[in-house]
Backbone as CSV, one residue per row, in Angstrom:
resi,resn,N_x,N_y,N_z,CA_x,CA_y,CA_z,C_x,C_y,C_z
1,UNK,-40.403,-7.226,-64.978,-39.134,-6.700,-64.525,-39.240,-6.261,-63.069
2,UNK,-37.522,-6.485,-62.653,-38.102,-5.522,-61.338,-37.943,-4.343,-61.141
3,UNK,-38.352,-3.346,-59.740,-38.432,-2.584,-59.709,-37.315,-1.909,-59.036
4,UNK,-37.186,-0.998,-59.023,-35.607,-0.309,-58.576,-35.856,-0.697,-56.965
5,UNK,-36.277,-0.313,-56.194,-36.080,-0.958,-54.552,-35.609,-2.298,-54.681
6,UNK,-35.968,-3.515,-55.499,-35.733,-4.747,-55.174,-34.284,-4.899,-56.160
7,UNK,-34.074,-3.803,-57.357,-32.892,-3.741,-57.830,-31.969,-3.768,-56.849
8,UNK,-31.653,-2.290,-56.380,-30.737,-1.783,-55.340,-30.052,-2.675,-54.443
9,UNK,-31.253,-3.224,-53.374,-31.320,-4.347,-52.516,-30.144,-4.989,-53.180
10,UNK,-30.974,-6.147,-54.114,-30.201,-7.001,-54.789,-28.535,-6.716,-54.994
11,UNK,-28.643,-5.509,-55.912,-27.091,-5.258,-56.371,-25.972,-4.560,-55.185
12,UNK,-26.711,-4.383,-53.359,-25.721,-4.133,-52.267,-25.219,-5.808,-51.834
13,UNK,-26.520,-6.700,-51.825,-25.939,-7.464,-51.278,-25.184,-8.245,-52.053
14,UNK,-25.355,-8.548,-53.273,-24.355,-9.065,-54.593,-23.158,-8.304,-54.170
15,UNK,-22.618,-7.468,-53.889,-21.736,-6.640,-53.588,-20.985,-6.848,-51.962
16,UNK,-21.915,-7.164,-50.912,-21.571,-7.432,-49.971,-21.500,-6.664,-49.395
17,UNK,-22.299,-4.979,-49.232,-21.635,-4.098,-48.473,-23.479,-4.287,-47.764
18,UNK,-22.969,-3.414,-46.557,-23.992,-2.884,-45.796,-24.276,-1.650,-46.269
19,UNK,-26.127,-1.113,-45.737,-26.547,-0.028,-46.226,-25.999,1.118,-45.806
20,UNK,-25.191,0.815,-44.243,-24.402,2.023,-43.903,-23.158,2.836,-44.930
21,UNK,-22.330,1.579,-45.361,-21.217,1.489,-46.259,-21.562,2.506,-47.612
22,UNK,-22.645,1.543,-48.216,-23.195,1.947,-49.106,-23.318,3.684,-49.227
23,UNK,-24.448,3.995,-47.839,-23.989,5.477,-47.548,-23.450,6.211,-47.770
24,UNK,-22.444,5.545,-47.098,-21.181,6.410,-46.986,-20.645,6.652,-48.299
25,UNK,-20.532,5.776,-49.137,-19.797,5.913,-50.573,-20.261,6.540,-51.675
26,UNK,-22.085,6.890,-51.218,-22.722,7.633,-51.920,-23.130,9.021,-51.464
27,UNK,-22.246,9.256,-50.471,-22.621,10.415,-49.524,-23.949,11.156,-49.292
28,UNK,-24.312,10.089,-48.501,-26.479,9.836,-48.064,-26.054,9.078,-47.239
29,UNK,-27.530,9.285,-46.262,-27.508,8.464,-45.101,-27.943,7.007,-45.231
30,UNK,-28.020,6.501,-44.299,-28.417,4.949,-44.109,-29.659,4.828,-44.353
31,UNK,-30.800,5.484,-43.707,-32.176,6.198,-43.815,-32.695,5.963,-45.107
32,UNK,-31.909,7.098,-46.215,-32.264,7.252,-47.540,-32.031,6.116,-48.311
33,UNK,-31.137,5.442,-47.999,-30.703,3.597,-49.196,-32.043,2.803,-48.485
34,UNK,-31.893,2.885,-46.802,-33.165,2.167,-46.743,-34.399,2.383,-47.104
35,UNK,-34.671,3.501,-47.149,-35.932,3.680,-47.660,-35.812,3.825,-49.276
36,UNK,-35.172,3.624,-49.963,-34.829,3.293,-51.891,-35.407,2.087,-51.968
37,UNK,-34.833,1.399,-50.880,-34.493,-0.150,-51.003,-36.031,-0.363,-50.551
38,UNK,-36.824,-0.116,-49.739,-38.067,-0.753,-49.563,-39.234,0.516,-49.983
39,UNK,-38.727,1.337,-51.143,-40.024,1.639,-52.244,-40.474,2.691,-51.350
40,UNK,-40.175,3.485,-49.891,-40.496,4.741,-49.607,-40.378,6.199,-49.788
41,UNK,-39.148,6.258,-50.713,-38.534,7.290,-51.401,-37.899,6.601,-52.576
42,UNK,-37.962,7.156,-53.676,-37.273,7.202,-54.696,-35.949,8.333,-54.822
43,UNK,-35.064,7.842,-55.409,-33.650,9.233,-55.675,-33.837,9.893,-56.712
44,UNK,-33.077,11.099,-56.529,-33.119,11.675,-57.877,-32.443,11.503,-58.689
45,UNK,-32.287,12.046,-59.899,-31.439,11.760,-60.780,-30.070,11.795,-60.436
46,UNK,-29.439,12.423,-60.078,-27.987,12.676,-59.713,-27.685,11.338,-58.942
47,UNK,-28.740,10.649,-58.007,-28.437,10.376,-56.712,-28.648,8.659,-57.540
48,UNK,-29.376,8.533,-58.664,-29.810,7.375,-59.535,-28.344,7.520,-60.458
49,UNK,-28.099,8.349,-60.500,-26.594,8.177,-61.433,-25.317,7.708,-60.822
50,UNK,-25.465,8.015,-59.436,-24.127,7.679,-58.585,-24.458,6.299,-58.108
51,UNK,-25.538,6.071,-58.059,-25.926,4.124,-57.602,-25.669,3.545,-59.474
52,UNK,-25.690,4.087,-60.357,-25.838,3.238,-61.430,-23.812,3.085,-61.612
53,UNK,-23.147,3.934,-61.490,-22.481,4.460,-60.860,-21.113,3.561,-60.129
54,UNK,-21.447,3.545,-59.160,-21.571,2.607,-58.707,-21.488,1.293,-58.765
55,UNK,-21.992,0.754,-58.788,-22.736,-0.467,-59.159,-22.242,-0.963,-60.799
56,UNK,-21.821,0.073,-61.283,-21.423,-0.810,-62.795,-22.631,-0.985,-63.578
57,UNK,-23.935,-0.824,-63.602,-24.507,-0.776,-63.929,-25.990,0.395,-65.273
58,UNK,-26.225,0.084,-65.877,-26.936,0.751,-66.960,-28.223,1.527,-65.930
59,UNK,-28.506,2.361,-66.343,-29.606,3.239,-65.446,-31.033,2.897,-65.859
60,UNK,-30.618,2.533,-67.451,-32.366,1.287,-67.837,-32.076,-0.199,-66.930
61,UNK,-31.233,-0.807,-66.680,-31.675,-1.790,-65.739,-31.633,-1.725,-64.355
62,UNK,-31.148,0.090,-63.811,-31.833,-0.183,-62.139,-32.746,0.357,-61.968
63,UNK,-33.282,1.077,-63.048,-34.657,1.493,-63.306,-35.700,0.169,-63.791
64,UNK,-34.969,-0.888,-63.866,-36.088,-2.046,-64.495,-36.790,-1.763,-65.627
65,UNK,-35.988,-1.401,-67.042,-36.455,-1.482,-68.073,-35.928,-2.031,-68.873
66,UNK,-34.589,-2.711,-68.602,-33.809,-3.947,-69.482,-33.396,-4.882,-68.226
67,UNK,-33.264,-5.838,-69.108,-32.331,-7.199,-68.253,-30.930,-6.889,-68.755
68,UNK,-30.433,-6.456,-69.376,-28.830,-6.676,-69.649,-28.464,-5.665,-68.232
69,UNK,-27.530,-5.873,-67.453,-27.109,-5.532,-66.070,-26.055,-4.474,-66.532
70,UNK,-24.656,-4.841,-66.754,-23.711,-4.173,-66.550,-23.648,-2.936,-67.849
71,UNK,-22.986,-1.927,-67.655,-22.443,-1.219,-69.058,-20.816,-1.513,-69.024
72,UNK,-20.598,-1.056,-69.960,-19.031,-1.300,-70.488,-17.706,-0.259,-70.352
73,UNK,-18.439,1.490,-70.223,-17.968,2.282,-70.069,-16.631,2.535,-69.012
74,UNK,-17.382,2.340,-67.921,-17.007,2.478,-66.305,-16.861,0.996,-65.651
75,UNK,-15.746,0.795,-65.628,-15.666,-0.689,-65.081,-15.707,-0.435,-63.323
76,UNK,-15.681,0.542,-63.039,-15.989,0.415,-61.267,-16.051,2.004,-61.320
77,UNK,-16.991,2.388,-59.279,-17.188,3.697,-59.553,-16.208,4.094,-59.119
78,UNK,-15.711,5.314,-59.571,-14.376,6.133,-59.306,-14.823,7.501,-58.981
79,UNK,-15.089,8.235,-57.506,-15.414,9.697,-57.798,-15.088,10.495,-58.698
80,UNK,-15.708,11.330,-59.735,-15.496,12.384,-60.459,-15.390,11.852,-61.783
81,UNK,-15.418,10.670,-62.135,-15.719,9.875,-63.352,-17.253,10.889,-64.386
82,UNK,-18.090,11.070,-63.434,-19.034,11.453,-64.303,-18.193,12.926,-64.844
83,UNK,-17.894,13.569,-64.253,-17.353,14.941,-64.693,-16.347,14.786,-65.431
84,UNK,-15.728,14.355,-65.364,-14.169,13.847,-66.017,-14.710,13.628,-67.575
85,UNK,-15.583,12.417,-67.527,-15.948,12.443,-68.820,-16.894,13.501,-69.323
86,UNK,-17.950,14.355,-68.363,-18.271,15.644,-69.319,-17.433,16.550,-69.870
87,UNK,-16.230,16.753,-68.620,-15.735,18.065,-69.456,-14.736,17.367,-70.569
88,UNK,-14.465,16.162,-70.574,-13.893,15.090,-71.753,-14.605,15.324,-73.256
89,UNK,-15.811,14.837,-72.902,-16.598,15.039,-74.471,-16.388,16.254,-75.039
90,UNK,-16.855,17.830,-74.029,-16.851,18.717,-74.319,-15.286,19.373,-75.167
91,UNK,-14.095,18.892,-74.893,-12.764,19.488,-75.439,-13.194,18.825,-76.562
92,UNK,-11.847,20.104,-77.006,-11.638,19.863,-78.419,-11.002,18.690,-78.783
93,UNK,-10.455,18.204,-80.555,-9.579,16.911,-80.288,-8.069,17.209,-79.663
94,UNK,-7.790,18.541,-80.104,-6.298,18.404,-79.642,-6.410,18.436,-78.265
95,UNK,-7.328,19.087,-77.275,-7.628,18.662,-75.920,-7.666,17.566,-75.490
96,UNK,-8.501,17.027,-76.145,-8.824,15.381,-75.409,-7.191,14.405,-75.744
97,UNK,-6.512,14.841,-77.252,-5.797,13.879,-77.001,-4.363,14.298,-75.959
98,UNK,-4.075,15.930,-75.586,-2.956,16.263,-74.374,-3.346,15.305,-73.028
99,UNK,-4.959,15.885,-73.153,-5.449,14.940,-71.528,-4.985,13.123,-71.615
100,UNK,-5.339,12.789,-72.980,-4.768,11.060,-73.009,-3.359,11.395,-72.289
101,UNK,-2.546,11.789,-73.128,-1.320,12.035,-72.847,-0.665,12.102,-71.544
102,UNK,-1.358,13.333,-71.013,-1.083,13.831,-70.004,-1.607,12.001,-68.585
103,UNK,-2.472,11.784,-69.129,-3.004,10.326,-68.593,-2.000,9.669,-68.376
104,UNK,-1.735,9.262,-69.147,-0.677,7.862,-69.482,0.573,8.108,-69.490
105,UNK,1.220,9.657,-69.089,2.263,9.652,-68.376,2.319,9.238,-67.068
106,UNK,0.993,10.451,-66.616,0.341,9.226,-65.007,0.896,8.080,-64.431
107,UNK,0.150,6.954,-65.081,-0.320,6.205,-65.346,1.211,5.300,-65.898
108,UNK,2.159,5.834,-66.474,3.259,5.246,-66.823,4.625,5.229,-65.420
109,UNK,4.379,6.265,-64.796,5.486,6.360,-63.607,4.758,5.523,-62.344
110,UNK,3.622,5.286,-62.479,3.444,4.311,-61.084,4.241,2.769,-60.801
């Protein structure tokens, strides 16, 4: 398998962005993706969650411990997605289903 630097790499330029871009969207410098990307620093968790994130991708395959690529959850990254769905799980049901609600009124006037 590979290893997360040659992951990363791979899944900016599949993507087409530059490492600056990239940066920017992960709010880190150019510096830090480059050095991910050629195995001089590793991220931390938070910073491995917003590239998996990101990327559409499972955190066992940019960690290189599966081949299946994408997850199903998160079809693209959306800031605040990770939180959204913690404090999501955490409500109750009649919570979670006002928030649907409250959603798809949203979501109905656009």
């Amino acid at each position: 398998m590979k290893e997360l630097a040659l992951i990363l790499k791979d899944l900016r330029i599949e993507k087409n962005i530059s490492q600056d871009k990239l940066a920017e969207l992960l709010n880190t410098t150019r510096s830090a993706i480059g050095n991910y990307e050629t195995g001089r620093r590793v991220p931390n968790y938070e910073m491995l969650e917003n590239i998996a994130d990101f990327f559409n991708v499972d955190m066992d395959y940019l960690l290189g411990r599966q081949s299946i690529k994408r997850k199903n959850a998160i079809p693209s990254f959306v800031p605040g997605t990770t939180e959204i769905i913690d404090l999501y799980s955490r409500a109750s049901e009649d919570q979670r289903q006002a928030v649907l609600n409250l959603l798809r009124s949203f979501v109905a006037h656009e």
